[in-house]
C-alpha positions in Angstrom: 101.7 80.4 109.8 101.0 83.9 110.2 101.4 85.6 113.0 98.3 87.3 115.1 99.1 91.1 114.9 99.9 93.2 117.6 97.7 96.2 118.8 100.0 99.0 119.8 98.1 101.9 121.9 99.8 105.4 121.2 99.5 108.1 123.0 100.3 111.4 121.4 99.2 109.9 118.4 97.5 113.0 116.4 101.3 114.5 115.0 105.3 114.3 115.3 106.5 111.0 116.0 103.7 109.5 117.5 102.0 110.1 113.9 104.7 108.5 111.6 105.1 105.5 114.4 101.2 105.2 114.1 101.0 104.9 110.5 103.8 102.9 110.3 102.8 100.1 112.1 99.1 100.0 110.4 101.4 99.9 107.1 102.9 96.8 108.7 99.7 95.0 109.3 99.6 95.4 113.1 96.8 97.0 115.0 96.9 100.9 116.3 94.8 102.4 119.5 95.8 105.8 119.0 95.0 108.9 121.8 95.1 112.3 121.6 93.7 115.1 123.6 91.3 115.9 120.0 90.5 113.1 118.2 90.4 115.3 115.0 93.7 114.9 113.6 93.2 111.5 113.8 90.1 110.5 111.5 91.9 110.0 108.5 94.4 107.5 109.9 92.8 104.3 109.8 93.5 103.4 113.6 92.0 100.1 115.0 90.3 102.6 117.4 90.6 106.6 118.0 90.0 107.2 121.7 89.9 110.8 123.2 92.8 111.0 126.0 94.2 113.6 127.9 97.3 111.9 130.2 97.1 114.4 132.9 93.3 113.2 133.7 93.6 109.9 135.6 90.3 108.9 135.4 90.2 109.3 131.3 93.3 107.2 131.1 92.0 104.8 133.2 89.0 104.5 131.2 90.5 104.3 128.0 92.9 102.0 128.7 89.9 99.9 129.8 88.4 101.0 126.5 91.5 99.6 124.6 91.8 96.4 126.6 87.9 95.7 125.8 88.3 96.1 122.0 91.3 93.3 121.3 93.8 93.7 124.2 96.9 96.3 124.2 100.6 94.2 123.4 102.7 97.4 123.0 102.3 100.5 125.2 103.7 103.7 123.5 103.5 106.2 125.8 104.5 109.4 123.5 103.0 112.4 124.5 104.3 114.7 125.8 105.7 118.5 125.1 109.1 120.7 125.5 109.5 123.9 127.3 112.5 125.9 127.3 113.5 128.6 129.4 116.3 128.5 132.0 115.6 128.0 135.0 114.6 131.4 136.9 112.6 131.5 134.1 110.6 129.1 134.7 107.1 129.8 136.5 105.7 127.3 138.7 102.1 127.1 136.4 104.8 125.8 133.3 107.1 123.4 135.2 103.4 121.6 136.9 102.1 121.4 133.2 105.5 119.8 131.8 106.1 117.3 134.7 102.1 116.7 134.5 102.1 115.9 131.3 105.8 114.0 130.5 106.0 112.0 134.0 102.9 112.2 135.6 100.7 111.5 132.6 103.0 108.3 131.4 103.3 107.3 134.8 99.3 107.2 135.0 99.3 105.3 131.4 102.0 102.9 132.4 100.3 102.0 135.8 96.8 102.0 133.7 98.0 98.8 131.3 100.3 97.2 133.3 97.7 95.0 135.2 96.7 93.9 131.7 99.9 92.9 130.3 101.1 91.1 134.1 97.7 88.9 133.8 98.7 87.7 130.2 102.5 87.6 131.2 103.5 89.7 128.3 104.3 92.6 126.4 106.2 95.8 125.2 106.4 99.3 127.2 107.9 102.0 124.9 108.9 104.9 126.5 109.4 107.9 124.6 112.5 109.9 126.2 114.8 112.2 124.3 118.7 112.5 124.4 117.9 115.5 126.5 116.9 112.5 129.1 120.8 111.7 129.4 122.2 114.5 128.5 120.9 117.9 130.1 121.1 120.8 127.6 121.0 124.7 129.4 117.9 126.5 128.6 116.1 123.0 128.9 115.7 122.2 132.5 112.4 121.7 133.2 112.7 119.3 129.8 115.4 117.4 131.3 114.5 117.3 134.2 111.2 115.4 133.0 112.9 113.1 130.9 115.6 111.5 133.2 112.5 110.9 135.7 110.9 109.2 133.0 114.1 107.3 132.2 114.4 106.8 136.2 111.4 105.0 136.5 112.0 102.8 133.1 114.7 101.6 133.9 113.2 100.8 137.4 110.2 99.2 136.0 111.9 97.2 133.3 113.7 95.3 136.0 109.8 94.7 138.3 108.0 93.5 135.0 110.6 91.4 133.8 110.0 88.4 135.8 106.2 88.8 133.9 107.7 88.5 129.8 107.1 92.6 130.0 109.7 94.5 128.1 110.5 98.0 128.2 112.7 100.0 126.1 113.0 104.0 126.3 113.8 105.4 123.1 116.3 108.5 123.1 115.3 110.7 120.1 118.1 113.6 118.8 116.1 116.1 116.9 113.8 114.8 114.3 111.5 117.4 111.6 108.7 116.9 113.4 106.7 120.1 115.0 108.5 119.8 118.4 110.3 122.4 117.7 107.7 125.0 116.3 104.3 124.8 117.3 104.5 121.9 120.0 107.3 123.4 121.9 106.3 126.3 124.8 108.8 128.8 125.8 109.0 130.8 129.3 109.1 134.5 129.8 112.9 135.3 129.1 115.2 137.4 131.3 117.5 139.1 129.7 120.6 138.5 131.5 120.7 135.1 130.2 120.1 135.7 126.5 123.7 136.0 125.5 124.7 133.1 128.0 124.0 128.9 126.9 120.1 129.2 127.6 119.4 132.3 125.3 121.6 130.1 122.7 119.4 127.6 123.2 116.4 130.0 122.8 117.3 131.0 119.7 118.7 127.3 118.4 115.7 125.8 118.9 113.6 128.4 116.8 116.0 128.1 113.9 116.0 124.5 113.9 112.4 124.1 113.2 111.7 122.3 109.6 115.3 121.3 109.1 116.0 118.9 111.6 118.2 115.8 110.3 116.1 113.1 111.3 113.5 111.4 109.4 110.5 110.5 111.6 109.6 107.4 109.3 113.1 106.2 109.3 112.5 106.5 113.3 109.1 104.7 113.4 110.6 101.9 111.6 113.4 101.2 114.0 111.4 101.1 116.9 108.7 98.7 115.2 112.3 97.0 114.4 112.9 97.0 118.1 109.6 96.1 119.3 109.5 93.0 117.1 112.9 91.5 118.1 113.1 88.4 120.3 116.0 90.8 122.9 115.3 94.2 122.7 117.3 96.9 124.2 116.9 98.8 127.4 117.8 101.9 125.4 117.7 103.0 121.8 119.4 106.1 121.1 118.1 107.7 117.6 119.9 109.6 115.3 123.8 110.3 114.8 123.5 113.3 117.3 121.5 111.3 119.6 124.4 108.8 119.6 127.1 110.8 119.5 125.5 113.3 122.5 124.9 110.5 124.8 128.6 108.7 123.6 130.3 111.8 124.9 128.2 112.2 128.1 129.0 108.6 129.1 132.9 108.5 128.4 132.6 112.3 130.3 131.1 110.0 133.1 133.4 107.4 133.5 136.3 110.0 133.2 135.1 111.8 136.0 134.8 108.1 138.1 138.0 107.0 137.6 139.2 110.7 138.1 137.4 110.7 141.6 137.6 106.6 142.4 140.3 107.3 145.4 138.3 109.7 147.1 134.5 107.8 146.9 136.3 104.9 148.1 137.7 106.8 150.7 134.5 107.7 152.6 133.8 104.2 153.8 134.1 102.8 157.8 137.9 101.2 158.3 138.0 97.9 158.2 138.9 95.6 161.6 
């Protein structure tokens, strides 16, 4: 017997990942609401539905998640928009760190909040939550970027533990760089000073530029392992993506448990004698 098909709604769906995950999954046979802030760029992809979203306006997301749940129901949550800025910190003006944390917490906060009644009242579902490795591992000259994505991954992690109880699963998926246009066109970049240009931020700077168009992952190869995720009976907590991905978050974590064991005598120090 065949299975009824899932409807995933995307957000970010018009380009980078969100795009080749979108496609991907009509390819399969399931069903796609995608969102974008212009509905434009995504006419000629045959979505299910094409609803016009910006995350950062709460009372749009509320109604097109209404919108979605209307039209068939909404089994996978994909909450991928979002955008980079880089810039070390003192560079960074207040106006661009609101419109980063608006858009890559406070936007999939409002989305997540938006669906989960929906999903709790049929006791099931799928929250994907697009991080980055730069949400476990924080890179100089990316701050404000990091600092968005280990909220995100904060709150995940949080959530995945409250919605459980419900059949909800959540998985946050760790991208290393894939050729999409994050780097070019999507990313944003603050007002430089130069006393950090020759230091790790300016490298950074000028990394990220030079990295646009050649990036070594494959964003189809990506979409297919998180529909490979979505559609197995455990799925993980995490899914790192891509060798740098895995090897960037490997190294943080051994750097992590070096450090605990390295500082085990003094933590345990700190508590009240025992009677």
């Amino acid at each position: 017997m065949t299975s009824k098909p899932r409807r995933w709604l995307i957000t970010g769906a018009a380009a980078g990942l969100g795009r080749a995950l979108a496609e991907a999954v009509i390819a399969q046979g399931d069903e796609v609401v995608a969102t974008s802030r212009s509905t434009g760029p995504l006419a000629d992809l045959g979505a299910a539905q094409v609803l016009q979203m910006d995350v950062t306006n709460a009372a749009q997301v509320r109604a097109c998640v209404a919108d979605a749940v209307a039209g068939g129901g909404i089994d996978v949550l994909v909450n991928n928009a979002g955008h980079g800025l880089v810039g070390a910190l003192e560079e960074l003006s207040d106006a661009e760190l609101q419109a980063v944390i608006g858009t890559n917490v406070i936007g999939a906060l409002a989305v997540t909040r938006a669906v989960l009644p929906h999903m709790r009242s049929r006791r099931s579902g799928h929250i994907v939550q697009m991080s980055s490795v730069g949400g476990v591992v924080g890179n100089p000259g990316h701050a404000a970027y990091a600092l968005t994505k280990f909220a995100l991954e904060g709150f995940s992690e949080a959530l995945a533990g409250e919605v459980a109880p419900f059949g909800i699963r959540v998985t946050i998926v760790e991208p290393g760089p894939f050729r999409t246009a994050f780097a070019g066109r999507s990313m944003r970049f603050s007002t430089a000073i130069p006393d950090y240009a020759d230091g790790p931020a300016g490298t950074l700077r000028a990394r990220m530029r030079d990295q646009d168009g050649v990036q070594p992952g494959d964003p189809a190869l990506a979409a297919e392992a998180i529909i490979t995720t979505v559609r197995a009976e455990s799925a993980p907590l995490r899914l790192p993506l891509g060798e740098q991905a895995v090897n960037r978050i490997r190294m943080k974590l051994e750097r992590q448990l070096a450090d605990l064991a390295e500082t085990a005598a003094l933590s345990l120090s700190t508590s009240f004698a025992s009677t």
